[in-house]
C-alpha positions in Angstrom: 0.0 6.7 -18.4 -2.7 4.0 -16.7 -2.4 3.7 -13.1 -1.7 0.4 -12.1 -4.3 -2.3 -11.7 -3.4 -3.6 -8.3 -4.4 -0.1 -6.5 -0.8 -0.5 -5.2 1.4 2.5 -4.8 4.3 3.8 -6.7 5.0 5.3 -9.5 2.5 4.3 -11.6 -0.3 4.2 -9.2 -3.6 7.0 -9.6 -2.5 8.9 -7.0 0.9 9.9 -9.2 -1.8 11.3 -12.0 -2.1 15.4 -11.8 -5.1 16.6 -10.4 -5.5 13.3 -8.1 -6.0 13.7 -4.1 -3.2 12.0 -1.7 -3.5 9.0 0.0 -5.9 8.4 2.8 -6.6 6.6 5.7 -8.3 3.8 3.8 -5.6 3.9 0.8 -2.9 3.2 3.7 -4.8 0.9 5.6 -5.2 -0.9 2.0 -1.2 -0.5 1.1 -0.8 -1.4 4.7 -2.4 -4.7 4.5 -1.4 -6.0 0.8 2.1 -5.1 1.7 3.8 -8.3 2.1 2.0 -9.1 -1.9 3.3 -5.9 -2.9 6.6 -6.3 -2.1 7.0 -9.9 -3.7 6.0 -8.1 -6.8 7.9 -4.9 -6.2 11.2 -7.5 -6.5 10.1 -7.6 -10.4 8.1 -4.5 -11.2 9.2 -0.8 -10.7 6.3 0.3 -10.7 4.5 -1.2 -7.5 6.4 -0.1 -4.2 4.3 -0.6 -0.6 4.3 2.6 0.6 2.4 5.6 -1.3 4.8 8.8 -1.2 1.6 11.4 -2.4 -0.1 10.7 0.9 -2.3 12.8 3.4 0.5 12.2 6.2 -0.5 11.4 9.7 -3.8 9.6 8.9 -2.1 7.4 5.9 0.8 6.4 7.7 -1.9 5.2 11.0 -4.0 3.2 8.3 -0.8 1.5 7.1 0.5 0.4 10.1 -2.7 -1.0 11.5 -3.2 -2.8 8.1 0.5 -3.6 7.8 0.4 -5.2 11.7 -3.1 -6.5 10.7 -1.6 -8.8 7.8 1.9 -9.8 9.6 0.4 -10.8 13.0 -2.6 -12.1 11.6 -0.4 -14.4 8.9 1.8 -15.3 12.3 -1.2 -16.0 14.1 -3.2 -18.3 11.6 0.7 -20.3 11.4 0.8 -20.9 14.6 -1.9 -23.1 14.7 
């Protein structure tokens, strides 16, 4: 199976693959901030979700909620204009 092309999580993604390391700080700060795109698409494929479940905890969750907050505020901010 290819991981995905997107380097979005789920399924399909490389860090499913055996042998691969978790999810980082950078990976989550990555999901975090391509999330809303991810989701959009996660409507129509199974295999992209936002949130990478083979993860290295703490640290991955911190870099998607900065990213995550990153791309929502800074989408709210640039509209406001």
């Amino acid at each position: 199976m290819m991981p995905n092309q997107l380097l979005a999580a789920g399924p399909n993604s490389k860090y499913q693959t055996s042998g691969s390391s978790p999810a980082g700080f950078l990976d989550g700060l990555w999901h975090g901030i391509i999330c809303p795109i991810t989701l959009i698409i996660s409507f129509f494929s199974p295999n992209v979700r936002i949130y990478e479940t083979h993860n290295t905890g703490v640290l991955y969750d911190l870099g998607f909620v900065i990213g995550a907050s990153g791309s929502l505020v800074g989408s709210r901010i640039q509209a406001g204009n």
